[in-house]
Structure formats: C-alpha cells, structure tokens
ZALUMVO-883880 format. One record per residue (C-alpha): x, y, z. Coordinates in Angstrom, 2 decimals. Layout:
BEGIN
[rec [X, Y, Z]]
...
END
This chain:
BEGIN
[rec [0.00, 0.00, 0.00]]
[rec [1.22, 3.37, -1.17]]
[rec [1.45, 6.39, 1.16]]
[rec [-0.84, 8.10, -0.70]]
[rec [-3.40, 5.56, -0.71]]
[rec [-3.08, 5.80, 3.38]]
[rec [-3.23, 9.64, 4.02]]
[rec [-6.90, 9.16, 1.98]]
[rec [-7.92, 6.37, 4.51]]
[rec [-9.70, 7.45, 7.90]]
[rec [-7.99, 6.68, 11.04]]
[rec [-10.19, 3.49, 12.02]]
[rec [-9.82, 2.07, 8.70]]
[rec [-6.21, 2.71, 9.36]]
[rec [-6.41, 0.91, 12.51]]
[rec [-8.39, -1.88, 11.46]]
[rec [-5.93, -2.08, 8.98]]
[rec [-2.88, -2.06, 10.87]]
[rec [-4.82, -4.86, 13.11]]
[rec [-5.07, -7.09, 10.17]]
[rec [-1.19, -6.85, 8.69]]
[rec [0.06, -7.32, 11.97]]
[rec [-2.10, -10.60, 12.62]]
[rec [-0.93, -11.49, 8.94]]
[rec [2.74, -10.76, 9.29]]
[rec [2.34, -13.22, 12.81]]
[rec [1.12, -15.76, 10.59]]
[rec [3.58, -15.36, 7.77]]
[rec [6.33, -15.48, 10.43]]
[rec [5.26, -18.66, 12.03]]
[rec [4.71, -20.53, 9.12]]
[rec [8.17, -19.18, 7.44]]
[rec [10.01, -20.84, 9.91]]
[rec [8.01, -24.28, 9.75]]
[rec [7.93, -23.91, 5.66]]
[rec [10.04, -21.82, 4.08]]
[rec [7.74, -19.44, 1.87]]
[rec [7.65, -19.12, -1.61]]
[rec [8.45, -15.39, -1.68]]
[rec [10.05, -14.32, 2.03]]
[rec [10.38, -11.17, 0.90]]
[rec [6.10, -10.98, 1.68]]
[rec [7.53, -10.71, 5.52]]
[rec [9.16, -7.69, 4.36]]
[rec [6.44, -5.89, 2.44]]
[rec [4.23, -6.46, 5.55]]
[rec [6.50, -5.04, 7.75]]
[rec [7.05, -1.93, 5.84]]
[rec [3.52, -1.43, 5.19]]
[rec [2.51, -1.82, 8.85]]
[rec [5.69, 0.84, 9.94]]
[rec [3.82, 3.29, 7.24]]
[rec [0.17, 3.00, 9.04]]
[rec [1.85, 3.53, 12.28]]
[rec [3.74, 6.19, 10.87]]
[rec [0.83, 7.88, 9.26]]
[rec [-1.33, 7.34, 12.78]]
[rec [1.22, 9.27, 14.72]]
[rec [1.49, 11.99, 12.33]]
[rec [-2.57, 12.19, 12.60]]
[rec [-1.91, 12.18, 16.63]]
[rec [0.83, 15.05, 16.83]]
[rec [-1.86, 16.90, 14.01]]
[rec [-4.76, 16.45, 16.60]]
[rec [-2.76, 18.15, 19.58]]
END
C-alpha cells in the first residue's frame, strides 16, 4: 500500500488495517520458519507497510494536539 493511498484512509480504517497486517505478518512469520515461503520477501512488504500506518497514525496524533 502506497502512502498516498493511506493519508486518503480514515484513522479506524487505518487501525483496522494495521490490526489485520500485523495478525498477517504473525502468521507469515510462524509458518516461514516451519515452511520456508515461496516469496520471504512478503515478511518484508508487511512489515514496511505496517511501519507506514503507524507512521501515518502518529502523524494524525501530533496533528490532533
């Protein structure tokens, strides 16, 4: 997910969404080290994208004070 695509989403979809990646990055994680995964670099794109909804939520928070 693009940066742009985030700064158009509300904060509880951005939430919700940073729920959901981090539940799926878990999962990826876990099964990783059981079975290797056809394309580990998935671990990476997760992580990135869930550092750039956090990223965007704290901007929103320092905005709000």
């Amino acid at each position: 997910m693009k940066t742009q695509e985030i700064k158009e989403l509300t904060t509880a979809e951005i939430t919700e969404k940073l729920e959901n990646g981090n539940e799926e990055m878990v999962r990826m994680c876990l099964n990783h080290s059981v079975n290797p995964l056809d394309n580990p670099m998935k671990i990476r794109f997760a992580r990135k994208n869930i550092a750039r909804l956090n990223t965007e939520l704290r901007k929103r928070q320092i905005e709000k004070k």
